[in-house]
C-alpha positions in Angstrom: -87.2 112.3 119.2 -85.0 115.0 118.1 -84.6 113.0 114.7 -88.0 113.4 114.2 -88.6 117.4 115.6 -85.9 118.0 113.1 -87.5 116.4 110.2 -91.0 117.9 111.0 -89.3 121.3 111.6 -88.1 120.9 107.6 -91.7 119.5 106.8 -92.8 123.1 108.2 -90.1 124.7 106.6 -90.8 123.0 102.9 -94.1 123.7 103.2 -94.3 127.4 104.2 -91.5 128.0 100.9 -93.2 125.6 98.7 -96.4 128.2 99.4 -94.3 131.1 98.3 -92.7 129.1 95.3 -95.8 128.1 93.9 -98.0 131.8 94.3 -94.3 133.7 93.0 -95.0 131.0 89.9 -98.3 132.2 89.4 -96.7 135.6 88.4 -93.5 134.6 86.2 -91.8 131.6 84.9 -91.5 128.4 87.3 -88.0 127.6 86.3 -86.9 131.5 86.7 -88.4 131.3 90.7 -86.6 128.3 91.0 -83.0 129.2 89.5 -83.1 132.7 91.2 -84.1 130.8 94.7 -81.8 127.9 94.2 -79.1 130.7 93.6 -80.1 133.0 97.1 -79.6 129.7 99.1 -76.3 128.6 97.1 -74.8 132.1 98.5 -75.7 131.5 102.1 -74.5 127.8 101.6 -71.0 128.9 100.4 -70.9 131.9 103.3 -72.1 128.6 105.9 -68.7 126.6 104.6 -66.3 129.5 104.8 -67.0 129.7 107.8 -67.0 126.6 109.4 -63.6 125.8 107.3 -64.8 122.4 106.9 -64.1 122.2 103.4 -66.0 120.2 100.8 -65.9 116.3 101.1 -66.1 114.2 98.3 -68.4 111.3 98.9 -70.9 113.5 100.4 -71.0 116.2 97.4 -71.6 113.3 95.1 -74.3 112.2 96.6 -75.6 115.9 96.9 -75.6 116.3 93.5 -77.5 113.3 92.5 -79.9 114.8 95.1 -79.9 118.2 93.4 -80.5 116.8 89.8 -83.3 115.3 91.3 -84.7 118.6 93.7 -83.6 121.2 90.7 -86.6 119.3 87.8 -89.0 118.2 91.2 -89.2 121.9 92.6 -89.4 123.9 88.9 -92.0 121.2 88.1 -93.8 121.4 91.6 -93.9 124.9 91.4 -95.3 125.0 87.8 -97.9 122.5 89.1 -99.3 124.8 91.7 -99.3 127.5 89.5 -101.4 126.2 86.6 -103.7 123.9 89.1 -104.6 124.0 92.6 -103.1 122.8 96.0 -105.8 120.5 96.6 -105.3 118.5 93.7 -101.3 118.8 93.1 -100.2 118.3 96.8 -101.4 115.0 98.1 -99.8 113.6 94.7 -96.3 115.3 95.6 -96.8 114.1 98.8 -96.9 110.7 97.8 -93.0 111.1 96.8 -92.5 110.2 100.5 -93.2 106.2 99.6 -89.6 106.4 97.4 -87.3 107.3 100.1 -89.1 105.0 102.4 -88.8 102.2 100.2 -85.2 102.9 99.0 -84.0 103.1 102.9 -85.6 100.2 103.7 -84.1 98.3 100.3 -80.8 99.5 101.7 -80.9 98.5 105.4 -82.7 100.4 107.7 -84.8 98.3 109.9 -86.9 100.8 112.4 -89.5 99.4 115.1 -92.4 97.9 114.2 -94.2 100.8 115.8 -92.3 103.2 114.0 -92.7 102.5 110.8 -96.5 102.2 111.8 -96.5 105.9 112.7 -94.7 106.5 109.5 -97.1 105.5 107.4 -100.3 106.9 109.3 -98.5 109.6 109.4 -98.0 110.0 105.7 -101.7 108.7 105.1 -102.3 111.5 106.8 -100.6 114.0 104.7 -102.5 112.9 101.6 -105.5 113.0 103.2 -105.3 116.6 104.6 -104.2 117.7 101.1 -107.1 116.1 99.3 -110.7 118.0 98.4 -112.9 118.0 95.5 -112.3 120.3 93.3 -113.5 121.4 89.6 -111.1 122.5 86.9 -110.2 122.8 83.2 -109.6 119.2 82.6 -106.5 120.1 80.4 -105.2 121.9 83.0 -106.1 119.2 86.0 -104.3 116.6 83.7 -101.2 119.1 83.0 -101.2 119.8 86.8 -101.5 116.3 87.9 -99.1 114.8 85.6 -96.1 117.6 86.6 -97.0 116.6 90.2 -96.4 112.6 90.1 -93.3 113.7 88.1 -92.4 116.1 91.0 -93.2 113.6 93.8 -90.7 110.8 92.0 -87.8 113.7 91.5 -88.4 115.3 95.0 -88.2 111.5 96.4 -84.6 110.6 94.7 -83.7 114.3 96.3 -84.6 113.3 99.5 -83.2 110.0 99.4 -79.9 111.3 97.9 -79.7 114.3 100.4 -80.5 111.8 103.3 -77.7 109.3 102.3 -74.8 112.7 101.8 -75.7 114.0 104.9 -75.1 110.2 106.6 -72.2 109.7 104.7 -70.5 112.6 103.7 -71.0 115.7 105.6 -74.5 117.7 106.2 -72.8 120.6 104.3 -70.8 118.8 102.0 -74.3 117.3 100.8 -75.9 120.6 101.0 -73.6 122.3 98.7 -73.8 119.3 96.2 -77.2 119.5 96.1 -77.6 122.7 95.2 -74.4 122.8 93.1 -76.3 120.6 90.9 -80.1 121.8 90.9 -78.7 125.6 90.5 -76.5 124.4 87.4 -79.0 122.7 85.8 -82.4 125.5 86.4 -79.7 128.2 85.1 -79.1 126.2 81.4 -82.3 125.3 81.2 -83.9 128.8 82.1 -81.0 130.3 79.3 -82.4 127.6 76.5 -85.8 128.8 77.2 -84.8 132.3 77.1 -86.7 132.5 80.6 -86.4 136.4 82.1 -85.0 136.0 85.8 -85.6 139.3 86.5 -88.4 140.0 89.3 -88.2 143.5 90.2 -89.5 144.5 93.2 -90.4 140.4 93.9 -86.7 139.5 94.0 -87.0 139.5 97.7 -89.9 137.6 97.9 -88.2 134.8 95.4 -84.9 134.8 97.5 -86.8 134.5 100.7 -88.2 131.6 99.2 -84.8 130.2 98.2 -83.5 130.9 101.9 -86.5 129.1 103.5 -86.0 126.1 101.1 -81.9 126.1 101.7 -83.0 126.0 105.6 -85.6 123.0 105.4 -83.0 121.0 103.4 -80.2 121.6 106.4 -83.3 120.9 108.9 -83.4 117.5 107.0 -79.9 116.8 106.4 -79.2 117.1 110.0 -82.1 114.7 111.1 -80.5 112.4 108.9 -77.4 112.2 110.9 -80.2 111.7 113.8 -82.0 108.7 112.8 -83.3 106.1 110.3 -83.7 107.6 106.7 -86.8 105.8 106.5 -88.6 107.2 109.0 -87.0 110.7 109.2 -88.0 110.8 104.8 -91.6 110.7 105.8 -91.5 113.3 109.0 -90.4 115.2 106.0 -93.0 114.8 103.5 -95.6 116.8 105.8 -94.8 119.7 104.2 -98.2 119.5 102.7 -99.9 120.2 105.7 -98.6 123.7 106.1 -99.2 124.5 102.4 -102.8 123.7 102.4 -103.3 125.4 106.1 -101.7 128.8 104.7 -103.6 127.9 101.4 -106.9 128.3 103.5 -105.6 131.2 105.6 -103.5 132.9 103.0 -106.0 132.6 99.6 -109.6 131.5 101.8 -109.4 128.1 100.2 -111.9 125.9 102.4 -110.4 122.9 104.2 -112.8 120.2 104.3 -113.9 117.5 107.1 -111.5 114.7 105.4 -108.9 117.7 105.3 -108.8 117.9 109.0 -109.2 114.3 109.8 -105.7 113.9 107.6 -103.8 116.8 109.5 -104.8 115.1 112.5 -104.2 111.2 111.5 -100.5 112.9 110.3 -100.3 114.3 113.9 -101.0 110.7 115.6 -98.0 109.2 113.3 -95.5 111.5 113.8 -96.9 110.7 117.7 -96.5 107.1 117.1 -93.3 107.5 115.5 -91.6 110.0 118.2 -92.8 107.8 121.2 -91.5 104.4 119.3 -87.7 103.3 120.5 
């Protein structure tokens, strides 16, 4: 149970920056959001370990940062999918990054209830489907937008994955600080080869909010990692596209349709079914 509030709490989380992330994109570069955001949360993350005196583990930075090569390209090229395309189109395919966590945790191992993984993937169904409604749009840019999505939803699955497996193995913030070690590292070269400007003037807030909301959901996650199976806690997780199409609607008056709300509530009965499983 508190496995899955956690992960669901970091669906919320994910969702609410991945909002912010992808409207800051609409106004400057994707990979300069990203960099400057990555880099808010890095600061917080090396303030969280000099405090706790922890140090840095090994085995759990490694695995952070091959969860941060993957985050750093799936969040620049998430958040340049929302801004050239829309959140009914580009969500329910990053959503579907869910299925590679799930399937790698269950390659390696993790054997949940038969009613559990039941819930899990209602409960995922139901994330598509609440992301999903007809829209029209340049085809060039539908095409652009929905190819840098299913890119997104494979690098945001290894990142979860990866994260997941630190935070088991190595440390919550040992993983944390490996993840974003990596994705800050490599936004930063590739925003200097582009020559992209991170410089947002009066926005700088707004981008390191969305850095420090992003930095929270992945601690949310790490830590219901260390509360239950990967494979069920990965797709608790990959909600976040419920909250992004509900502040979509409230936030930018984009209607949510009939199939919309039968998703948001068929992902409500999994994560039900999966709470209420043993």
């Amino acid at each position: 149970m508190v496995a899955i509030a956690l992960a669901v709490a970091a669906s919320l989380t994910w969702g609410a920056a991945d909002f912010g992330g992808g409207l800051l994109a609409r106004r400057f570069p994707a990979v300069g959001v990203s960099a400057v955001s990555q880099a808010a949360g890095f600061v917080v993350l090396l303030a969280a370990v000099a405090v706790s005196g922890g140090g840095i583990r090994g085995h759990g930075f490694a695995l952070g940062l091959a969860a941060g090569v993957g985050g750093g390209l799936g969040l620049a090229a998430f958040y340049r999918a929302l801004a050239i395309g829309t959140v009914s189109v580009v969500a329910p395919i990053a959503a579907c990054g869910a299925v590679v966590p799930l399937a790698l945790a269950l390659a390696s191992g993790d054997d949940p209830s038969g009613l559990a993984l039941i819930g899990a993937v209602v409960a995922l169904s139901g994330a598509i489907l609440a992301s999903v409604e007809e829209r029209t749009a340049e085809e060039r840019e539908r095409r652009d937008a929905v190819a840098l999505a299913a890119g997104a939803a494979l690098l945001l699955g290894l990142f979860v994955y990866f994260l997941g497996r630190g935070s088991q193995h190595g440390g919550v913030l040992s993983a944390l600080v490996g993840a974003r070690t990596a994705s800050l590292a490599l936004l930063v070269v590739w925003a200097l080869v582009t020559r992209t400007s991170l410089r947002f003037g009066r926005a700088t807030g707004a981008v390191a909010a969305v850095g420090l909301m992003d930095v929270a959901a992945n601690a949310l996650f790490a830590l219901a990692s260390r509360e239950g199976l990967l494979a069920i806690v990965s797709v608790g997780g990959s909600l976040y596209p419920v909250p992004t199409v509900v502040l979509a609607h409230v936030v930018l008056g984009e209607r949510i349709s009939g199939v919309q709300r039968f998703g948001i509530a068929l992902a409500l009965a999994g994560v039900v079914a999966v709470a209420a499983s043993p």
